[in-house]
ZADRENMAR-168616 format. One line per 5 residues: number of its first residue (from 0); for each residue x, y, z of C-alpha. Coordinates in steps of 0.2 Angstrom, whole numbers, plus 2048, in hexadecimal, padded with zeros to 3 digits. Layout:
BEGIN
NUM) X:Y:Z; ...;
END
This chain:
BEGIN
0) A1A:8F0:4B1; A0E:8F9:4BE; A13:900:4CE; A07:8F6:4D4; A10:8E4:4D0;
5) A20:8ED:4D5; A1C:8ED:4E4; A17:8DA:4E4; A2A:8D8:4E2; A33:8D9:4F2;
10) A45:8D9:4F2; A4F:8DB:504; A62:8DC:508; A68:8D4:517; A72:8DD:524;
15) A83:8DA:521; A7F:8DB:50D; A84:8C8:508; A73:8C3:504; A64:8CB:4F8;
20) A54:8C4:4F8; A49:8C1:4EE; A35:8C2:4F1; A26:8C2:4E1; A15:8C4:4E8;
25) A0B:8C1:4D9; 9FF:8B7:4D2; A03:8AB:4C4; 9F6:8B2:4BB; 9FC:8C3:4B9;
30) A08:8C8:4AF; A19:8C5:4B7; A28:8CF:4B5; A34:8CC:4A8; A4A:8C6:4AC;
35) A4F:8D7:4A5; A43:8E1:4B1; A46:8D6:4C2; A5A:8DA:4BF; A53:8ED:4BA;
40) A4A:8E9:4CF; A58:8E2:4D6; A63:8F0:4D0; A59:8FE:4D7; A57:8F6:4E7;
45) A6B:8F6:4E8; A6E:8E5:4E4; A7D:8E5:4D7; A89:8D5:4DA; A87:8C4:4DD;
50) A75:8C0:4D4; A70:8AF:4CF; A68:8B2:4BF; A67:89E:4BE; A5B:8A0:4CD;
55) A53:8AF:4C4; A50:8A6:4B5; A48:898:4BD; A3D:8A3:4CB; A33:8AA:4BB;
60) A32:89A:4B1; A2A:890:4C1; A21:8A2:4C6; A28:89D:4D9; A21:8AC:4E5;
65) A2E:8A2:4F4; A3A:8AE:4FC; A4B:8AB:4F7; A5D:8AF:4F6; A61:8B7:4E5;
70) A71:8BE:4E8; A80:8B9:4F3; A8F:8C5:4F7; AA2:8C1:4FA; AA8:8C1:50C;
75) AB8:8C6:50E; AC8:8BC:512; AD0:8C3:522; AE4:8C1:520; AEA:8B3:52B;
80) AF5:8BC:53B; B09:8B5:539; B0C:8A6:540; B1C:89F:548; B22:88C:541;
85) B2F:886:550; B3B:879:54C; B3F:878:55F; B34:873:56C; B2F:884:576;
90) B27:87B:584; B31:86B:588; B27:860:591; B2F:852:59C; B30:842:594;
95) B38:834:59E; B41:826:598; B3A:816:594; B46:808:59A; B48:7F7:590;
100) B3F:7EF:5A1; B30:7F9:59D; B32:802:5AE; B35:817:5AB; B45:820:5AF;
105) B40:831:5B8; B4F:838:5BA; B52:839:5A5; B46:843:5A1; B4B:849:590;
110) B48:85A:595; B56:866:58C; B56:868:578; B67:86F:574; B69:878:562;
115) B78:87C:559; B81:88A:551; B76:88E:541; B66:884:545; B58:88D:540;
120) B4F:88E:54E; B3C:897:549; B34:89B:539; B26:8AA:538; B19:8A7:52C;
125) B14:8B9:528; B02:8BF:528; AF7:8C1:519; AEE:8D0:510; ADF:8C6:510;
130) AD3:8C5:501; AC5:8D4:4FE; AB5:8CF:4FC; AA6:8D9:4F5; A92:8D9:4FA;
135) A82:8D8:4EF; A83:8EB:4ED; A95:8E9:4E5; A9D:8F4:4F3; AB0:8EA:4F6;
140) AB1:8E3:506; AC2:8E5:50F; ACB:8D9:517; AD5:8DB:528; AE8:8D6:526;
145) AF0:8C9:531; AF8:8CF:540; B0B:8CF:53F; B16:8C7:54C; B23:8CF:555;
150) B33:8C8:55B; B3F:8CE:568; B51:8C5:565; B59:8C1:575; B6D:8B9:575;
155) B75:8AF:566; B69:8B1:55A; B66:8BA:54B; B55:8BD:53F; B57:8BC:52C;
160) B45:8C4:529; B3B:8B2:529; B46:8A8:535; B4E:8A8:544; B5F:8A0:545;
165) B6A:89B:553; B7C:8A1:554; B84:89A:563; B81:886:56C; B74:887:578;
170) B63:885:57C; B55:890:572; B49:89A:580; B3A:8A1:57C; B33:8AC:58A;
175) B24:8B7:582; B2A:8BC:573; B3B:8BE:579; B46:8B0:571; B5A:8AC:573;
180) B65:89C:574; B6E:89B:587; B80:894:588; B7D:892:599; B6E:887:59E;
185) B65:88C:5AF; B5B:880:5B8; B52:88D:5C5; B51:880:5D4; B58:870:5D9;
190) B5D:862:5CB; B51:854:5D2; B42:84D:5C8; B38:85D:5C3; B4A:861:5B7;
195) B4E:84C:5B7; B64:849:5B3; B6C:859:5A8; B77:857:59B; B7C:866:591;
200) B87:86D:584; B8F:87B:58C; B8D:883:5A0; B81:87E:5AB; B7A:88B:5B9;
205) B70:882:5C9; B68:88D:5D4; B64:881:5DF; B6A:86D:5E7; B6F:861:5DB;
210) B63:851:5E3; B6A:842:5E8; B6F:835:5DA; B6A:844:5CC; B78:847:5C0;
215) B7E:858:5B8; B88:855:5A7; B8E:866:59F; B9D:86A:592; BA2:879:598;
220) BA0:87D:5AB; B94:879:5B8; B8F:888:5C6; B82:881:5D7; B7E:88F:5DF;
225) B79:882:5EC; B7F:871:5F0; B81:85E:5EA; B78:855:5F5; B7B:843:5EE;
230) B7B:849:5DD; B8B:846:5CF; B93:853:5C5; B9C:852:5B5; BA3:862:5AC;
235) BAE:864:59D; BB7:874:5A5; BB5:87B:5BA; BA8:875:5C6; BA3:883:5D4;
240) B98:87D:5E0; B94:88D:5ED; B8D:881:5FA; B95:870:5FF; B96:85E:5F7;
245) B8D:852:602; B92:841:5FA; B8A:832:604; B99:829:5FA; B92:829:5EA;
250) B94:83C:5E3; B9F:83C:5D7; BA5:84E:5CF; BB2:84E:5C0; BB8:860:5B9;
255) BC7:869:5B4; BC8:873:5C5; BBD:870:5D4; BB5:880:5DF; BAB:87A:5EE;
260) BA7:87F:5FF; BAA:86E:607; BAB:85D:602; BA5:84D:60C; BA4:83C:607;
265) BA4:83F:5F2; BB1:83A:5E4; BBA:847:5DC; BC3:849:5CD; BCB:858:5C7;
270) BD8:85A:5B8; BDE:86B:5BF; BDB:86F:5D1; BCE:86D:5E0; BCD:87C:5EB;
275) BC1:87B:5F8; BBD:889:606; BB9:87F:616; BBE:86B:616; BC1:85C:60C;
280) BB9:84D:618; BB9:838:615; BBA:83F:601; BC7:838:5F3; BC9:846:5EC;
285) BD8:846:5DA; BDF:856:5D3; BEB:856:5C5; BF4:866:5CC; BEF:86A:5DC;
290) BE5:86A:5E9; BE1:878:5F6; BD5:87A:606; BD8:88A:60E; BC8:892:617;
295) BC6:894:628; BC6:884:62D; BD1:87C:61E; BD1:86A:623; BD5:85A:61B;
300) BD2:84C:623; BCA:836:61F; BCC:831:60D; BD9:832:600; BE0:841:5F8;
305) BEA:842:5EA; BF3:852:5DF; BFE:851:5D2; C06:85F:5DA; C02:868:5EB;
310) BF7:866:5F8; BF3:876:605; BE9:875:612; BE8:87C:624; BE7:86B:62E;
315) BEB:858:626; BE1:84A:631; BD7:84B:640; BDB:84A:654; BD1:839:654;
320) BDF:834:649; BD4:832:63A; BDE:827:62C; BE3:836:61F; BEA:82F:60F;
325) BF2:83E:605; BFE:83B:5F6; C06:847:5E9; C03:83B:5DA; C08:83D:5C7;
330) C01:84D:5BA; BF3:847:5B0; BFE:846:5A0; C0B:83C:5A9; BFC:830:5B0;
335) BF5:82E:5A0; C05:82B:594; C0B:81C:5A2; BF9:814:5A1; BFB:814:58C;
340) C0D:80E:590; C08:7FF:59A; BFA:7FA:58E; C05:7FB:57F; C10:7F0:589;
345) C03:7E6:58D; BFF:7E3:57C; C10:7E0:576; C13:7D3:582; C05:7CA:57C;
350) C0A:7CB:56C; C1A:7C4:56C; C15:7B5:579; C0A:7B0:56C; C18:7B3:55E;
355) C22:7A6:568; C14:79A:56A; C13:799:557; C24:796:555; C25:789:561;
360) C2B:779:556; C32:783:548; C43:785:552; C52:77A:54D; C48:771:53D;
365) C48:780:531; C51:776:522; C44:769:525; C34:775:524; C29:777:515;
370) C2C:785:50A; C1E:78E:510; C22:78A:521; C33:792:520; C2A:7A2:519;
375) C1E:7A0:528; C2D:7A0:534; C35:7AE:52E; C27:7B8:52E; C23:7B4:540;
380) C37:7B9:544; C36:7C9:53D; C26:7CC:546; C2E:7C8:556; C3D:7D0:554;
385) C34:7E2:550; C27:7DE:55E; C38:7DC:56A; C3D:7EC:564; C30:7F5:566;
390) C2D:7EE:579; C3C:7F6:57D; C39:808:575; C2B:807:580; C33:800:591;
395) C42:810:58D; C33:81C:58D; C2A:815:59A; C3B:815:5A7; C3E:829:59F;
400) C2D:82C:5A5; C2F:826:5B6; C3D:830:5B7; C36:840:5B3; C2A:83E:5BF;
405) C35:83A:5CE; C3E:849:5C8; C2E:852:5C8; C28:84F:5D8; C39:853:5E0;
410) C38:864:5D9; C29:868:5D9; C1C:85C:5E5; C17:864:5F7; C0A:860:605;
415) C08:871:611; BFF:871:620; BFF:883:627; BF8:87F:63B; BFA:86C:63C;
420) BFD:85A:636; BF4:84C:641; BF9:83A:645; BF1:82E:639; BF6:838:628;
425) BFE:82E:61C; C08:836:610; C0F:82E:5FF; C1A:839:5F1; C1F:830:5E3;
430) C24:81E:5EA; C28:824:5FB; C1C:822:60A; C1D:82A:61B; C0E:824:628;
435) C0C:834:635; C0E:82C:646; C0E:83E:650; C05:84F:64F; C10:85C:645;
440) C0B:86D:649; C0D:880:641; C0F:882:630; C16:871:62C; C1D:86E:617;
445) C1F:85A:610; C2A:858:601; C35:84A:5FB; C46:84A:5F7; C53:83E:5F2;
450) C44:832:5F4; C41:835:603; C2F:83E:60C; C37:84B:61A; C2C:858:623;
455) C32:86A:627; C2A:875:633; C27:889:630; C39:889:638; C42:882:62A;
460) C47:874:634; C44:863:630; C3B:856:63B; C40:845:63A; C31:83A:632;
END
């Protein structure tokens, strides 16, 4: 083959070195090159990997002088970058509830997504090598690796290598790359309808109000930095409220013990004790124990108050004579063992009412019933008689019961008021009653003895009631 028909074939490598082409200037009538020497070309020119011989073949048979691709390189694969797979929702958006009615709930949002103990709570896809790749000329072509992911583990959690598992009850945070499960759930501002209601598994922090008729449901204990402006609290251990608890009559807050700065018109329900700084106004306010208002202005007045056990405060009732109703009740575990007495009663007096209404006509005829009537009868008789029997278990630990709390509350009830005890206080320990009907003043005690409310003033002396 001339130099001079070598130079009729043109062969060009694109840029990047994927592509050859393929170019033959010459006229049909001329001898063309043969397969061997056009590889021989395309060799020379650098072109080593990727030639369609096919396409070769088929340029000399037809003699086609068209430029065209004759070789074709392999791009690399660049490795993928890791990936995280959540199987919690990182970015909670609010979803109010749809009621039956068709209207929408605002205020339950659906907003906290609570993991347990063990839950995984992310798995990292790792990144890929990728896959090499090699151009026309044969040079390999190498491929970038995926970028890794780094994780920074916060609190309660622990990373196996692929996952990332919870290790305490919480709710899973992910801030950056930063991610941990919080015991303690923090709502940053108020509870109103940017958070919607909270219920959580374990403490609750608010930085803020809690909004009138929102609702706070925690396990653990509830902390407002602020206060509960119409809003209801419910925590399975304390309640601290720094602020006050505006009530409007329909706040209710049940705990185990109660901290607030003040409390006006709201339901309280503690199983331990209520201590609040400044007052306790128009409230009914229940402690199991005791309850105790002692700041600088340490007054109880309106409502009803009631403690198992103690109630301190500096002044009971009002000048205007504001209708004060305090009483040292019974413990919890007293309360609830006489409520599960009484319906136990209940039950058993229903139960044997209707085991003398069956036997009504049976009396007097026994000879005269059938055989299975007579074993109907006794059946109903020894029904009766151990329902009889276990009424009056039941009635003997129901009056010891009683007793122990009269005997409790002997020993151990007190109301205190350390400046004063105005007129229209009522007072009520156990089954006695006293009505206040003049203003007691220094440190004044209330306790009952022999069944009887008596008052004694810091001097030790008794006043008559």
């Amino acid at each position: 083959m001339t130099d001079k028909v070598r130079d009729k074939v043109r062969i060009e490598i694109s840029p990047d070195k994927l592509r050859a082409y393929l170019e033959i200037s010459i006229p049909t009538i001329v001898q063309w090159p043969s397969f061997a020497e056009l590889i021989q070309f395309l060799e020379e020119a650098g072109v080593k990997y990727g030639i369609d011989t096919d396409l070769l073949r088929k340029i000399l048979r037809d003699k086609n002088q068209d430029r065209v691709v004759i070789a074709e390189g392999t791009s690399e694969v660049h490795g993928e970058d890791a990936e995280i797979k959540f199987y919690f929702n990182p970015e909670p958006k609010p979803t109010p509830k749809e009621l039956a009615d068709g209207s929408v709930d605002f205020k339950n949002i659906d907003l906290i997504r609570q993991v347990s103990k063990g839950d995984v709570l992310l798995e990292k896809i790792p990144p890929t090598a990728g896959i090499p790749g090699k151009d026309v000329t044969g040079a390999v072509l190498k491929p970038l690796t995926g970028r890794d992911l780094h994780l920074i583990l916060g609190k309660n959690v622990k990373w196996d290598g692929m996952r990332v598992q919870a290790m305490a009850d919480g709710i899973p945070v992910l801030e950056g790359r930063r991610i941990e499960v919080r015991t303690v759930y923090e709502v940053r501002g108020n509870v109103d309808y940017k958070t919607g209601n909270i219920s959580f598994d374990g403490d609750v922090l608010v930085k803020g109000d809690v909004q009138c008729d929102f609702s706070v449901q925690a396990t653990g204990s509830i902390f407002v930095i602020g206060n509960i402006d119409g809003g209801s609290l419910q925590a399975g251990e304390d309640i601290s409220v720094s602020g006050g608890i505006i009530g409007y009559g329909k706040s209710r807050i049940i705990c185990s013990t109660l901290y607030a700065g003040y409390i006006n018109n709201a339901i309280i329900e503690a199983e331990k004790e209520v201590k609040v700084r400044d007052a306790v106004l128009h409230s009914q306010v229940t402690a199991g124990q005791r309850i105790i208002v002692k700041g600088k202005k340490g007054c109880i007045y309106g409502g009803v108050v009631k403690a198992g056990e103690s109630i301190e405060t500096l002044y009971l009732g009002s000048k205007m004579g504001t209708t004060t109703e305090v009483e040292l009740g019974v413990k919890p575990g007293f309360r609830l063992e006489l409520e599960d007495l009484d319906r136990q009663l209940t039950e058993v007096e229903a139960g044997i009412a209707l085991l003398k209404q069956q036997m009504e006509g049976m009396d007097g005829r026994f000879s005269k019933l059938t055989p299975e009537e007579q074993e109907t009868k006794v059946g109903l008789v020894r029904n009766l008689q151990y329902y009889q029997r276990f009424q009056q278990e039941l009635i003997t630990k129901k009056n010891a019961l009683l007793y122990e709390m009269k005997e409790f509350l002997a020993e151990t009830g007190y109301i205190k008021a350390h400046r004063r005890i105005y007129q229209g206080v009522k007072v009520k320990i156990g089954a006695a009653a006293l009505p206040i009907k003049y203003e007691v003043p220094f440190t004044a005690l209330i306790s009952c003895k022999k069944g009887e409310i008596v008052i004694w003033q810091q001097s030790s002396r008794r006043l008559a009631p």
